[in-house]
C-alpha positions as CSV (number, residue, x, y, z in Angstrom):
1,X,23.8,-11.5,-39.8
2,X,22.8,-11.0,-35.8
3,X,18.7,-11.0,-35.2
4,X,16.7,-10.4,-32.3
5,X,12.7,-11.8,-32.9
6,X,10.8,-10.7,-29.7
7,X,7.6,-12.0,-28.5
8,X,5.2,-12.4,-25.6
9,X,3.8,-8.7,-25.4
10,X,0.3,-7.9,-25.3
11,X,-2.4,-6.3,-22.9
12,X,-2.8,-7.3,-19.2
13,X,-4.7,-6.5,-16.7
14,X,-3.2,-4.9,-13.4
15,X,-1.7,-7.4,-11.1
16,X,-1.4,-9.8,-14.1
17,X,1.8,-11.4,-15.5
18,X,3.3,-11.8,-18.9
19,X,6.7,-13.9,-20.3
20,X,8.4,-12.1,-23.2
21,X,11.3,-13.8,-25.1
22,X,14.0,-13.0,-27.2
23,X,15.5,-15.2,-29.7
24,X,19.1,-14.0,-31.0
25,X,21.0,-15.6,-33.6
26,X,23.6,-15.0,-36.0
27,X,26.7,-14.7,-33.3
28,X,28.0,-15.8,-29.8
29,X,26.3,-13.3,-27.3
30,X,27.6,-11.9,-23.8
31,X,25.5,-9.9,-22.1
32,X,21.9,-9.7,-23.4
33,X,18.9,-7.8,-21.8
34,X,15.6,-5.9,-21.8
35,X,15.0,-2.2,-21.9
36,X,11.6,-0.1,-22.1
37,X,10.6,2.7,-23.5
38,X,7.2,4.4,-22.3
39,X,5.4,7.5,-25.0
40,X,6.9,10.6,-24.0
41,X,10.0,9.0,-21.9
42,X,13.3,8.2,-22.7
43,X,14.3,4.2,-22.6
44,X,15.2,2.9,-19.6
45,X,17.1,-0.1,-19.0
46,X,14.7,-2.9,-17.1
47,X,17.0,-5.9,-16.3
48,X,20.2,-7.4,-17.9
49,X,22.2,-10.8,-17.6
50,X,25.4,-11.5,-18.1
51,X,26.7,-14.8,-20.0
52,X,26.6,-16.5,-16.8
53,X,23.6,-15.6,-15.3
54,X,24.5,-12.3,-13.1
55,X,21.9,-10.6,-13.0
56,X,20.9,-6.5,-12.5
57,X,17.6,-5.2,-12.1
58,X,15.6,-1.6,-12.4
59,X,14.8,-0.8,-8.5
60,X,11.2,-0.2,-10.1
61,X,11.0,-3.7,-11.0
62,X,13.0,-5.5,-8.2
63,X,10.6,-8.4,-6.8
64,X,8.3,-8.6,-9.9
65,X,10.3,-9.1,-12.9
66,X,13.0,-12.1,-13.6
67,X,15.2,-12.2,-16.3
68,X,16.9,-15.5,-17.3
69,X,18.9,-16.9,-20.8
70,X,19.2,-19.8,-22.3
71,X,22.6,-19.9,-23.9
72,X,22.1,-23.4,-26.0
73,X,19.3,-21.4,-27.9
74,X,20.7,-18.1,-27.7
75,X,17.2,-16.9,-26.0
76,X,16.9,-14.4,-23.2
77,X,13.5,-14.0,-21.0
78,X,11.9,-11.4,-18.9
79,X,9.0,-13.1,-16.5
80,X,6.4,-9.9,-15.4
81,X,4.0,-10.4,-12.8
82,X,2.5,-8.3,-10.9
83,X,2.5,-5.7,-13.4
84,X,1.3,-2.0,-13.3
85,X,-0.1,0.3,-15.1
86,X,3.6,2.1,-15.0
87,X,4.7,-0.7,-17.0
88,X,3.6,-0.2,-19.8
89,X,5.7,0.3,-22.7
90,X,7.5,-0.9,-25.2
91,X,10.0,-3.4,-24.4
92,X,13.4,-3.9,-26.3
93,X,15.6,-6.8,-26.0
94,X,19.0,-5.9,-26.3
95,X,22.3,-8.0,-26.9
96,X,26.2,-7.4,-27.3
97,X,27.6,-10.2,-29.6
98,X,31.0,-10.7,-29.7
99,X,33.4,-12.1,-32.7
100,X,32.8,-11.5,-36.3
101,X,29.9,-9.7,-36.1
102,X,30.6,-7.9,-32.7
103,X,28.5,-4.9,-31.6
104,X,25.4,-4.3,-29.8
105,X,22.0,-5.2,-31.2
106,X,18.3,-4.4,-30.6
107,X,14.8,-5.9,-31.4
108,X,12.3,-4.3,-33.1
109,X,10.7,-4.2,-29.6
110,X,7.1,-5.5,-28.5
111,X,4.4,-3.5,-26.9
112,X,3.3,-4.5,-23.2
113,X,0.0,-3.0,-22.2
114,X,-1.1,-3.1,-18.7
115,X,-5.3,-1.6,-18.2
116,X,-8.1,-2.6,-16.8
């Protein structure tokens, strides 16, 4: 069965940076990514990454975040720094396997808290 185990979330101060990660398993994935979803707001897509590498990024988030994969461990990344209060969230990694088992897939998400 496909899984997605995030971790790397937590609270931050303002102008600080955090690396969340995304182990996936159970299938070959293509595209894989991170979405967010704040209280009160619908979820928003934050940066994705295709098999190989391209990348696409929130405008909101252009310069600060940095999404990369690993496709030997079947692992996806977001990088945060200079992260605002607006960032916080919860953040969701997000994966479209392919074969067997295709479909698309979500974690169980991981909470990013940015306060002073």
């Amino acid at each position: 069965q496909v899984q997605l185990v995030e971790s790397g979330g937590g609270l931050v101060q303002p102008g600080g940076s955090l690396r969340l990660s995304c182990a996936a398993s159970g299938s070959i994935f293509g595209a894989m990514g991170w979405y967010r979803q704040a209280p009160g707001k619908e979820r928003e897509s934050v940066a994705t990454i295709t098999r190989s590498s391209n990348t696409n990024y929130a405008d909101s988030v252009k310069g600060r975040f940095t999404i990369s994969r690993d496709n030997v461990k079947n692992t996806v990344y977001l990088q945060m720094n200079s992260l605002k209060p607006e960032d916080t969230a919860v953040y969701y990694c997000n994966a479209v396997a392919v074969g067997a088992f295709g479909g698309n897939y979500w974690g169980q998400g991981t909470q990013v808290t940015v306060s002073s």
